[in-house]
N, C-alpha and C positions, 0 to 999 in steps of 0.2 A: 446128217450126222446120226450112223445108227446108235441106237439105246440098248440094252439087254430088257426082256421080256419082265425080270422081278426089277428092274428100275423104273420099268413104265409103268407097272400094274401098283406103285409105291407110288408114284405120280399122278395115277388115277383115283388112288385113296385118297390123297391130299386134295386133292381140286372138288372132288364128290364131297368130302367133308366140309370145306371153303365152304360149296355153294348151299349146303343144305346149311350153314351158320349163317351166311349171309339171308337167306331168304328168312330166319326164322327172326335177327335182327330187321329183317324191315319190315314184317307186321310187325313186332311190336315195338318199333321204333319211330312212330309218333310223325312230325313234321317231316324228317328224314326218309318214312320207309318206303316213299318212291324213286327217292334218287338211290338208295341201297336195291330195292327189287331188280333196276336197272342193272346194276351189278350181278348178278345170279346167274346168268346162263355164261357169264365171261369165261370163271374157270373151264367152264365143259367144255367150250369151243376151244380152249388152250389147245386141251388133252385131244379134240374131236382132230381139230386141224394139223395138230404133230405127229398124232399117234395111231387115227382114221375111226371107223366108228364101234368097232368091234371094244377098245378101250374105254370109249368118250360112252359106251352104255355101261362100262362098269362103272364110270365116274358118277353117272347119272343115278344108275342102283344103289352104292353106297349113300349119295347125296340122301335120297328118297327114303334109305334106310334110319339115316340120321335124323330127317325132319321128322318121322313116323315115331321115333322115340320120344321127340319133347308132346307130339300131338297129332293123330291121324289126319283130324281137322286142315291139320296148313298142308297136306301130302296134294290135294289136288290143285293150288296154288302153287306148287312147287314142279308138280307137272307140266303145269301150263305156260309158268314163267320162265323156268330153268329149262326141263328135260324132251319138250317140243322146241325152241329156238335148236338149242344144241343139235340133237339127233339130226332136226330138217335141215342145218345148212352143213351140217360135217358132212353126210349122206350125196348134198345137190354137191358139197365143194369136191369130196374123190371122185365124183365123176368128171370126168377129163372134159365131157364134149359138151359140159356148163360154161358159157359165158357168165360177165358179170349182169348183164342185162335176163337171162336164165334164172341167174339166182337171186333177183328183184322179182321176179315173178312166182317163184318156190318161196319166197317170203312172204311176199302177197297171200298167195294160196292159205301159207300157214294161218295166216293174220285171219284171212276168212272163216277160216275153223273156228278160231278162238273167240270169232267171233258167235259164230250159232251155237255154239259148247257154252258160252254165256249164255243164250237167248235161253237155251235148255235149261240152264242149271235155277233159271229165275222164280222166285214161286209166284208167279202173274196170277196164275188159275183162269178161270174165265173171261177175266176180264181183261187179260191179254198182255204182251210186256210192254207196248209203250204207255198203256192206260197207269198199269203200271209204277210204272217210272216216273210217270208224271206226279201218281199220288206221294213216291216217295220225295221227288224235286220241290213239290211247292211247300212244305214245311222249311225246308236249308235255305228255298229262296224267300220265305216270308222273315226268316231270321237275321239273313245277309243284308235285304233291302225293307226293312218295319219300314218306312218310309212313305215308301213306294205304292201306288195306285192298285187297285187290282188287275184294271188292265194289261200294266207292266209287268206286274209279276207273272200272270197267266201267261202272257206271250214270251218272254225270258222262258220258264218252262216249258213250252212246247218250240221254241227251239231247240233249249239243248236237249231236252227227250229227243226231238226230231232225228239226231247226229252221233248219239251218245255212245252205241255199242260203234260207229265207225272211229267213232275217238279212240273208244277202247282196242280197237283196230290197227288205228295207226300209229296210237303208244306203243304197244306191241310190236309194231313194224319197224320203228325207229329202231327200239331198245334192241332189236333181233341183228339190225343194219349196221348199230353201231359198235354193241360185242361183235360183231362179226370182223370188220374192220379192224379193230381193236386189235382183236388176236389174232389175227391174218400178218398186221404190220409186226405182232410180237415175234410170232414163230418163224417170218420169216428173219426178222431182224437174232434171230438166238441159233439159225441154220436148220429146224426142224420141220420148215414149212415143205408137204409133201405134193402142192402146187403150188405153181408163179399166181404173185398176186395180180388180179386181175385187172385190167383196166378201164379203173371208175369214170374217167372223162369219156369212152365210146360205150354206154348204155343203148345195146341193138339189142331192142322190145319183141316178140314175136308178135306178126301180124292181127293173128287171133285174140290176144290181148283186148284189144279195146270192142270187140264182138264179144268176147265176154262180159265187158263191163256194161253194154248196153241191152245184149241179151237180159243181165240182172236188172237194170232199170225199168225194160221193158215188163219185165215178172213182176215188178214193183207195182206198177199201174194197175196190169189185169188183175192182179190178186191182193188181195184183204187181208185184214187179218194180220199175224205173227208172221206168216210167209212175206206177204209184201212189205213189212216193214222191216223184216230181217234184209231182204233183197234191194229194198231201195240202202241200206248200210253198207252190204255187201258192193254192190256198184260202185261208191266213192272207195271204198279199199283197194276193190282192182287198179283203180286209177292213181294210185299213189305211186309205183314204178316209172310212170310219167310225168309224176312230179319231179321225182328225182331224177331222173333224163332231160327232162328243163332247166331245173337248174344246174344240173352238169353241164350241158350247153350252151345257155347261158352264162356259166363263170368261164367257158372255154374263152368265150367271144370279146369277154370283156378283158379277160386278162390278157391276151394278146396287143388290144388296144392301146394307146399312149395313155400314160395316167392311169394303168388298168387299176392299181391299189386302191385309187381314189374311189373311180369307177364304180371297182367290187365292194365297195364299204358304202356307196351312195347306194347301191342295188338291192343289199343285205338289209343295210339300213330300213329301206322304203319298203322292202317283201315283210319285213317281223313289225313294222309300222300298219301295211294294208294287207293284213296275213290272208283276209279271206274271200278278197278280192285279188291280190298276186296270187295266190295258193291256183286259183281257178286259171289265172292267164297264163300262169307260168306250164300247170297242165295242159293244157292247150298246146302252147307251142312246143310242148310234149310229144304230146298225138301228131301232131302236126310234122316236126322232125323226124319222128322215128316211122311215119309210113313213109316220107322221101328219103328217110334211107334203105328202106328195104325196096319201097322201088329202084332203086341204083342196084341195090347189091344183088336182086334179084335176075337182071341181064346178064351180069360177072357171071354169077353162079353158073349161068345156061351157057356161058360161051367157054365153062372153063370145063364142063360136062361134056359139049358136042367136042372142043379138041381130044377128048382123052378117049371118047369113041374115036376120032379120025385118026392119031396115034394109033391105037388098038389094033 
């Protein structure tokens, strides 16, 4: 459904304005302003996915202009949350020759940014970001658990230190997954969606994928320091695309199945029950799916290359 140019650039004003109110509402919005941060990048993606990227940066400029008036302070929060989801999946989504499994992986990517763009931004100083983090953790967990051993509380903290910027990771990856989704079902449901939405149940991961995530593992090991603890974070983000290709596979299999409703609510139930032992299984048979589907589809590919050489 075409638009005229001053309706769209009047639509980009509005969604830039939205998102830079929205972002400014969830800092200071208290208990709320994580499920509102969530909210921020939706508007861009409206205008990204309708209208392509050349608009969805005016939306984002405006946005940025707007936040930069109440406080310069919230403008790189606003970057980070708002104006990198938006730009990187409108960007991956106009291009034609992105899968949905393509644009799990440009999300990934993004999420890793945002991840070492934290590490950077941290004032660790010598004593490094997870030393760090720890010193900021154990005061919130002496207050949360007065109770508690000191045993337990040191090790509660050096867990969640352990994990933290890939948490931060995969908030971000979620929140980036699910405006995306969001606005993809709106514009195409309103006629201005400028690609077919893609199909979430066949997530085909590239092979290199998970040589990435163990390449960073591996840098994790040999190296110390800020490097390896950014890379051992970094390794568990890659592998989030293979979470969610497990459990798209997984809901495929069961929903097919007699009882699937039941099934999928016993599944659901038992993953947000043993989050961080399913989390791990369900990635697995992640990896595990998506190399035998690329072994498959890699014979296709060669025998559908040599006919159009023998046609030729």
């Amino acid at each position: 459904m075409p638009i005229s140019a001053p309706k769209g650039l009047g639509m980009a004003f509005a969604a830039g304005s939205t998102s830079g109110i929205v972002i400014l509402s969830a800092i200071s919005g208290g208990g709320l302003g994580m499920a509102l941060a969530y909210l921020t990048p939706l508007p861009l993606l409206l205008i990204g996915l309708a209208f392509g990227p050349t608009f969805c940066l005016i939306s984002c400029l405006i946005g940025a202009m707007v936040v930069a008036v109440a406080g310069l302070a919230a403008v790189p929060a606003f970057l980070a949350i708002g104006v990198l989801p938006a730009l990187l999946v409108t960007i991956a989504a106009v291009s034609r020759q992105q899968s949905s499994g393509g644009l799990l992986v440009t999300i990934a990517a993004g999420a890793v940014l945002v991840l070492c763009l934290l590490g950077a931004a941290l004032p660790a100083g010598d004593q490094g970001i997870e030393a760090w983090l720890k010193s900021q953790a154990e005061p919130m967990i002496e207050a949360g658990l007065p109770g508690s051993s000191p045993e337990v509380k040191a090790t509660l903290a050096g867990l969640w230190v352990a994990v933290m910027p890939a948490m931060v990771g995969a908030a971000w990856f979620a929140m980036t997954v699910a405006a995306g989704v969001i606005a993809q079902w709106a514009v195409s449901r309103a006629g201005y969606a400028r690609r077919s939405t893609p199909d979430y149940a066949d997530l085909r991961l590239p092979w290199w994928l998970a040589s990435a995530a163990a390449a960073a593992g591996a840098a994790s090991l040999m190296t110390g320091g800020d490097a390896g603890y950014l890379s051992r974070n970094a390794a568990i983000v890659l592998l989030l695309p293979y979470l969610m290709a497990g459990l798209a596979d997984l809901h495929g299999i069961l929903r097919r199945k007699p009882n699937g409703v039941l099934l999928l609510g016993l599944f659901y139930g038992l993953f947000f029950a043993l989050f961080g032992w399913a989390a791990v299984a369900v990635t697995a048979w992640g990896v595990v799916r998506s190399h035998v589907r690329s072994r498959r589809q890699d014979p296709a590919q060669d025998q559908e290359k040599s006919d159009g050489s023998h046609s030729a």
